[in-house]
N, C-alpha and C positions, 0 to 999 in steps of 0.2 A: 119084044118089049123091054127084055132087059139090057137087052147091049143099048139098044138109047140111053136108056135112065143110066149105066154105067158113064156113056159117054157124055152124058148133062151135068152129071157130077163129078166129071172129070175135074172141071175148073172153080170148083169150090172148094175153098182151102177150110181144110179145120182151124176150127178155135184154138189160140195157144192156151197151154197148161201150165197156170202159176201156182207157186206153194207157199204157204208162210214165209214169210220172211224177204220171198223176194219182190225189189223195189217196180213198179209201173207209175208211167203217166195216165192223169187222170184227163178226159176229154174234157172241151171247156163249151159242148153244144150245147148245153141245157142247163148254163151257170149264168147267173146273172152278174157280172164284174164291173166295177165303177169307171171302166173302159168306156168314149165317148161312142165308140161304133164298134159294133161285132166284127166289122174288118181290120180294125186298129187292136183289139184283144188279144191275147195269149190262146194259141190253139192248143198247148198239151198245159195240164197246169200239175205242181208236182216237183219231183217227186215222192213217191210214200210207198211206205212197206203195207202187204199186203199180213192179215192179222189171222184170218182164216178163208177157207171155203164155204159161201152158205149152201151153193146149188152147183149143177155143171154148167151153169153159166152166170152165177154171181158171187162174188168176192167182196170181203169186209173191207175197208181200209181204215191205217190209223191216220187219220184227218187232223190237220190244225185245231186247239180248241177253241179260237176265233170262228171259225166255222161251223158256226150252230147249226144255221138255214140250212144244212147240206147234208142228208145222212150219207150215213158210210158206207155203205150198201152199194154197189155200184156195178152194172151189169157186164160182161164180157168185152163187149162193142164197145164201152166208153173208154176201153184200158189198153194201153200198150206197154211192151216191156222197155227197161230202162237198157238202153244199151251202152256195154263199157265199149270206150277207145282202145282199139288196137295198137295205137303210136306209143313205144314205150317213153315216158317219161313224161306224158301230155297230162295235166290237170285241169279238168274242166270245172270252172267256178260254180257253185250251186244257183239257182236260179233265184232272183229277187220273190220277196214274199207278194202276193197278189191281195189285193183288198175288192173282198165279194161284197158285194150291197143289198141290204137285210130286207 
């Protein structure tokens, strides 16, 4: 039984592990945006420095203060890291501000 279970979880990859300070994208699955259609929307929204650890799988962020509606609290699954470019000399613009609807 256990070489199964070994080989079932073979293909499930662990959760990444984020620390203060460093930046992720915040998921836009469960955000309400003034976006006319959830296909037209912003899929990562972001992004924000991470403030603490609450749990091993939930993380504070510091959030817009526009952003009442939304606590900061925000689980594992909804977060991905910011990744820096490798091309030296490349600047990528920040992302325009999103406007969530209350």
């Amino acid at each position: 039984m256990n070489r199964f279970k070994r080989y079932a979880h073979k293909s499930i990859a662990s959760p990444p592990v984020f620390n203060p300070g460093d930046m992720v994208w915040l998921s836009s699955k469960n955000i309400k945006t003034t976006s006319p259609t959830k296909k037209l929307s912003e899929r990562l929204l972001g992004h924000f420095p991470i403030l603490k650890k609450v749990s091993t799988h939930a993380y504070h962020l510091k959030l817009p203060s526009k952003w009442k509606s939304i606590h900061p609290v925000s689980q594992i699954s909804l977060l991905e890291p910011v990744k820096t470019s490798t091309i030296p000399n490349q600047h990528q613009e920040p992302p325009l501000p999103i406007i969530i609807s209350e």
